[in-house]
C-alpha positions in Angstrom: 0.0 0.0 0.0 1.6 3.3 -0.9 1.4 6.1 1.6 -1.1 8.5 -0.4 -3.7 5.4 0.0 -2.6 4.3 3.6 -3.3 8.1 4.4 -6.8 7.8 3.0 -7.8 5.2 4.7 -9.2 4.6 8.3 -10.3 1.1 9.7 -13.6 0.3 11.2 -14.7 -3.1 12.9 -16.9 -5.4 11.0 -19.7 -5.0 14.0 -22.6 -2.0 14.0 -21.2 -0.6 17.6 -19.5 2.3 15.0 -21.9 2.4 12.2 -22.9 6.5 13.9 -19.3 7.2 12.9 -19.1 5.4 8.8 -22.7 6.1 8.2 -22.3 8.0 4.9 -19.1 9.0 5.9 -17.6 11.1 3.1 -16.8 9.1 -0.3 -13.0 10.5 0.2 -11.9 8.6 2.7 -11.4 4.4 1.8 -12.8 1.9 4.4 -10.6 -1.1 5.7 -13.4 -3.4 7.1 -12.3 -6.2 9.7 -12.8 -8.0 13.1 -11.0 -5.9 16.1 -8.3 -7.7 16.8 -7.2 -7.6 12.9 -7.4 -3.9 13.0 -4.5 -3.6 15.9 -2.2 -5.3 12.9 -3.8 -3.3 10.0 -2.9 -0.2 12.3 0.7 -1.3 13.2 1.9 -2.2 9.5 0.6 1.8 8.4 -2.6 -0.2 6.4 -5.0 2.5 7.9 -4.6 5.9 9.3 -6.8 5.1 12.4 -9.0 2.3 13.4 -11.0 1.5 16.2 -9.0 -1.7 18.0 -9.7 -3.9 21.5 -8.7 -1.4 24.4 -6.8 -4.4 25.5 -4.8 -4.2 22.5 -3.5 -0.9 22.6 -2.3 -1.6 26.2 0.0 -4.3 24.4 1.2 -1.8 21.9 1.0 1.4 23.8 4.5 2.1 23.2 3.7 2.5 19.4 0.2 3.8 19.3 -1.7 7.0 20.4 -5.7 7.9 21.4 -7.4 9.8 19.6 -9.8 12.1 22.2 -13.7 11.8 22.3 -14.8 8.4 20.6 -14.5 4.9 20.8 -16.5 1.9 21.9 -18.4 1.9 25.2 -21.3 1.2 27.4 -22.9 3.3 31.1 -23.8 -0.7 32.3 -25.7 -2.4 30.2 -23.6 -3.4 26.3 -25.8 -5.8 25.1 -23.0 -7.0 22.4 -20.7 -8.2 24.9 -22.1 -11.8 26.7 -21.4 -14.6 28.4 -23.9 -17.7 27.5 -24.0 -20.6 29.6 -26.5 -23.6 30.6 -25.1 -23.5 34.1 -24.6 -19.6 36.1 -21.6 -18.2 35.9 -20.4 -19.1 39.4 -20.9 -23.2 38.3 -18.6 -22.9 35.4 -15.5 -24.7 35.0 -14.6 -24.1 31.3 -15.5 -20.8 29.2 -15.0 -20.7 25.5 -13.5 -17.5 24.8 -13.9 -15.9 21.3 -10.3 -15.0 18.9 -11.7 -11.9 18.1 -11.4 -9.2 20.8 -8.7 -9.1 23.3 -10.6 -6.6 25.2 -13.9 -8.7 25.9 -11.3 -11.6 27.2 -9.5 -9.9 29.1 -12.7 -8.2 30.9 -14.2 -11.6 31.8 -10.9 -12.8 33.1 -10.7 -9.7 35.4 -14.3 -10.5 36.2 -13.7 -14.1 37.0 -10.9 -13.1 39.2 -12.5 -11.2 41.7 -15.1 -13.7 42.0 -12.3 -16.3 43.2 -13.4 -18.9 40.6 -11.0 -21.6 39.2 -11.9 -21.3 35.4 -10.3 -23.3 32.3 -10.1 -21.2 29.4 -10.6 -22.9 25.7 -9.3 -20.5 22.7 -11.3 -21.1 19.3 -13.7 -19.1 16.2 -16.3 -17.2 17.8 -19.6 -19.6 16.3 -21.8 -20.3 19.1 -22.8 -24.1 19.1 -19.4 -25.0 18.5 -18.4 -23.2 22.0 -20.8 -24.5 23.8 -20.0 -28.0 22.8 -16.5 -27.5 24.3 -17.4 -25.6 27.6 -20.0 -24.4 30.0 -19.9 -21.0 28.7 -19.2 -19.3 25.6 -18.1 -15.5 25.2 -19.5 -13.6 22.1 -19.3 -10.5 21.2 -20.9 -7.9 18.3 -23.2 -9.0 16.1 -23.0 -12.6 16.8 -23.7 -12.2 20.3 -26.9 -9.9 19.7 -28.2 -13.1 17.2 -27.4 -15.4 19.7 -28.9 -13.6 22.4 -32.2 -12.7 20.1 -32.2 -17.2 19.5 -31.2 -18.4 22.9 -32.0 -15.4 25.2 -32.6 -18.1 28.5 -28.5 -19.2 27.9 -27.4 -15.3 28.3 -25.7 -15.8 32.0 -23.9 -12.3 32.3 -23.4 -8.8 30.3 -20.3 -7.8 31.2 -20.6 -3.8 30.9 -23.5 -4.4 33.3 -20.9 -6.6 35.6 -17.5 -3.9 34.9 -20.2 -1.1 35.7 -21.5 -2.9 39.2 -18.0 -4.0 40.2 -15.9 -0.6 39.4 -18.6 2.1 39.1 -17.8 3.2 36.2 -18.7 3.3 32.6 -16.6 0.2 30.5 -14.6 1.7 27.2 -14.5 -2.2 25.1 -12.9 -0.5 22.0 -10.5 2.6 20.9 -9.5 4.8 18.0 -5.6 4.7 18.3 -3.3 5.9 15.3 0.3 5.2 14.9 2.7 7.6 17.0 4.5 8.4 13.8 1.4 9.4 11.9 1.3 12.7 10.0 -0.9 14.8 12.6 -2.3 16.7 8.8 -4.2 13.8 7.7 -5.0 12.4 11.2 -6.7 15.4 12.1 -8.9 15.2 9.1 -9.8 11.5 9.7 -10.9 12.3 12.9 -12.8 15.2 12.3 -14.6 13.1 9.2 -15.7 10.4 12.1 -16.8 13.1 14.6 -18.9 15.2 11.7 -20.8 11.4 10.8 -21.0 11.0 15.0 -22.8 14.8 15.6 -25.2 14.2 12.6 -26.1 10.8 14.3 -26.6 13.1 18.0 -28.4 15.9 16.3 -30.2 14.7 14.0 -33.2 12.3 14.3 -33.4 11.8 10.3 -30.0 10.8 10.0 -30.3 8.5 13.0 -32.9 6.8 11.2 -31.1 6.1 8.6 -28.1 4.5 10.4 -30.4 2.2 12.0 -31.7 1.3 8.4 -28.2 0.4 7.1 -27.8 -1.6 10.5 -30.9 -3.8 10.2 -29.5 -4.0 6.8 -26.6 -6.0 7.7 -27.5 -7.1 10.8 -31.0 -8.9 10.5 -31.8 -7.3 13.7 -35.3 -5.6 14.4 -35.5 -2.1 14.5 -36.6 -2.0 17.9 -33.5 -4.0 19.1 -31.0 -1.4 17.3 -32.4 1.5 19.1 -32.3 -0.2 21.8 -28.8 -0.7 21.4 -28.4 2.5 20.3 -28.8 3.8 23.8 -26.9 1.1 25.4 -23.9 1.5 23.3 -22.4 5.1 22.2 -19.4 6.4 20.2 -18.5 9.7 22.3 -16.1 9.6 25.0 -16.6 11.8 28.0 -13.6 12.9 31.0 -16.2 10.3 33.0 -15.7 7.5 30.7 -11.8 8.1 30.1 -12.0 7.4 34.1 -13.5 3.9 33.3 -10.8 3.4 30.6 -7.7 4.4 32.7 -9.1 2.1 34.8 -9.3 -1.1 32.9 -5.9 -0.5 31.1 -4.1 -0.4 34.6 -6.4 -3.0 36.8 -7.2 -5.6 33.6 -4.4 -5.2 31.6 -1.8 -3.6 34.0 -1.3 -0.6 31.9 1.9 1.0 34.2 2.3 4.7 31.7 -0.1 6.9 31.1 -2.3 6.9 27.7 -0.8 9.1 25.1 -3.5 11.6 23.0 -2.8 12.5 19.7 -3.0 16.4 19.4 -5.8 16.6 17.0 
C-alpha cells in the first residue's frame, strides 16, 4: 500500500457498535473493514490511518500507538453485544469458551472471573456459538454474533459484562478505541478524525440521519429495528472525561497498563 492510499484510509470493525461514525461518511476517505483484533495489525503495518481496536490491545502496543480524544467503543452498564452464555450460572462454570476476536472482551471476563475467586479453564477457538458450547459451560460472544445469539437463545445469556464492569468498578466500560500510529502525520490524522466526529454529531443531532443509520444496521444485521435503538442507547461512540475514568481504569487493573495513555494532538 503506498502512503497517499494508507493516508486515505481509516479502519472500522466489521460490527454495527461504530456504524454513527461510517454512516455515509464522506466518499473521500477508503474503508478497511475487519474483526477488532485484525485492525491492531492493520494499524501497526501503516494499512489505515486510524481504526477503532480492543482497548486491550493498545495496552499491548502502547508504546507505538496514540488515542485519539472523544470516541470509541463503550457502554454506562448495560452493552448488550458483549455476553457470556452458559446452561449453568456463571459461578458453576468450569470451562468458558473464549472468542479470537477481541482481546478486550477476554480480558474483561478474566478480570471478572478473578475477583469472583473462581478456578476457570479457558478454551481458545472461532467465535460460532454451538461450536463453544459443545466445548465448555460457557461461551463468550461478542458484536453481532452475540446480539443473534442472544435474540435465539436469550434463556442461555448468563452475564453482560458492561452491566458486571459497571457494578464492580462504578464506572462506565470503554471495550474498543481509536488509536493511530505515533509516527502518523498529525495533517491527515486530524482530518480522519474530524470526518468520524462530523458522521457521529449528525447521528446526535439529527433524528433523520439517526434513522437512517439504523436502516443500514438492520440491513446488515438482521436485527429488528426495535432491538437497534435499543442498542443504540446502550452503546455510544463519544467519549466523556467520565468514561476516560472507566478506561484508565481497565488499562491499569485488567491489563496492567503502568504509563499513562498518550492523546494524539488533534
Amino acid at each position: 500500500m503506498t502512503q497517499s492510499t494508507w493516508l486515505q484510509t481509516i479502519g472500522r470493525v466489521a460490527f454495527i457498535n461504530c456504524d454513527p461514525l461510517f454512516h455515509a461518511l464522506d466518499p473521500k476517505w477508503n474503508v478497511l473493514a475487519a474483526p477488532p483484533s485484525w485492525l491492531t495489525g492493520h494499524v501497526l503495518r501503516r494499512d489505515c490511518i486510524l481504526a477503532p481496536i480492543p482497548a486491550a490491545d493498545y495496552a499491548k502496543h502502547a508504546d507505538e500507538l496514540q488515542l485519539l480524544p472523544d470516541i470509541g467503543i463503550g457502554s454506562q452498564g448495560e452493552v448488550g453485544s458483549v455476553l457470556l452464555f452458559g446452561a449453568i450460572p456463571l459461578d458453576a462454570m468450569k470451562t468458558i469458551a473464549l472468542p479470537s476476536d477481541s482481546a478486550t472482551s477476554v480480558a474483561l471476563l478474566k478480570h471478572l472471573v478473578e475477583n469472583r475467586n473462581m478456578e476457570v479453564t479457558y478454551v481458545e477457538t472461532g467465535p460460532d456459538y454451538e461450536a463453544m458450547m459443545s466445548l465448555a459451560d460457557g461461551a463468550l460472544l461478542i458484536g453481532d454474533r452475540a446480539l443473534e445469539a442472544a435474540r435465539e437463545f436469550p434463556e442461555m445469556v448468563q452475564l453482560d459484562l458492561g452491566k458486571a464492569w459497571m457494578e464492580l468498578e462504578g464506572l462506565p466500560m470503554i471495550f474498543g478505541v481509536f488509536v493511530a500510529r505515533r509516527d502518523t502525520p498529525l495533517d491527515a490524522l486530524a482530518q480522519a478524525h474530524r470526518a468520524l466526529l462530523k458522521n457521529l454529531e449528525r447521528f446526535e443531532e439529527n433524528p433523520e440521519a439517526r434513522e437512517q443509520v439504523i436502516a443500514w444496521s438492520m440491513e446488515k444485521s438482521g436485527l429488528a429495528y426495535e432491538r437497534l435503538d435499543q442498542y443504540y442507547g446502550e452503546v455510544f461512540n463519544r467519549l466523556n472525561e467520565h468514561h476516560l475514568e472507566g478506561l484508565f481504569r481497565f488499562l491499569t487493573h485488567a491489563c496492567k497498563l503502568k504509563d499513562e495513555p498518550q492523546f494524539a494532538p488533534v
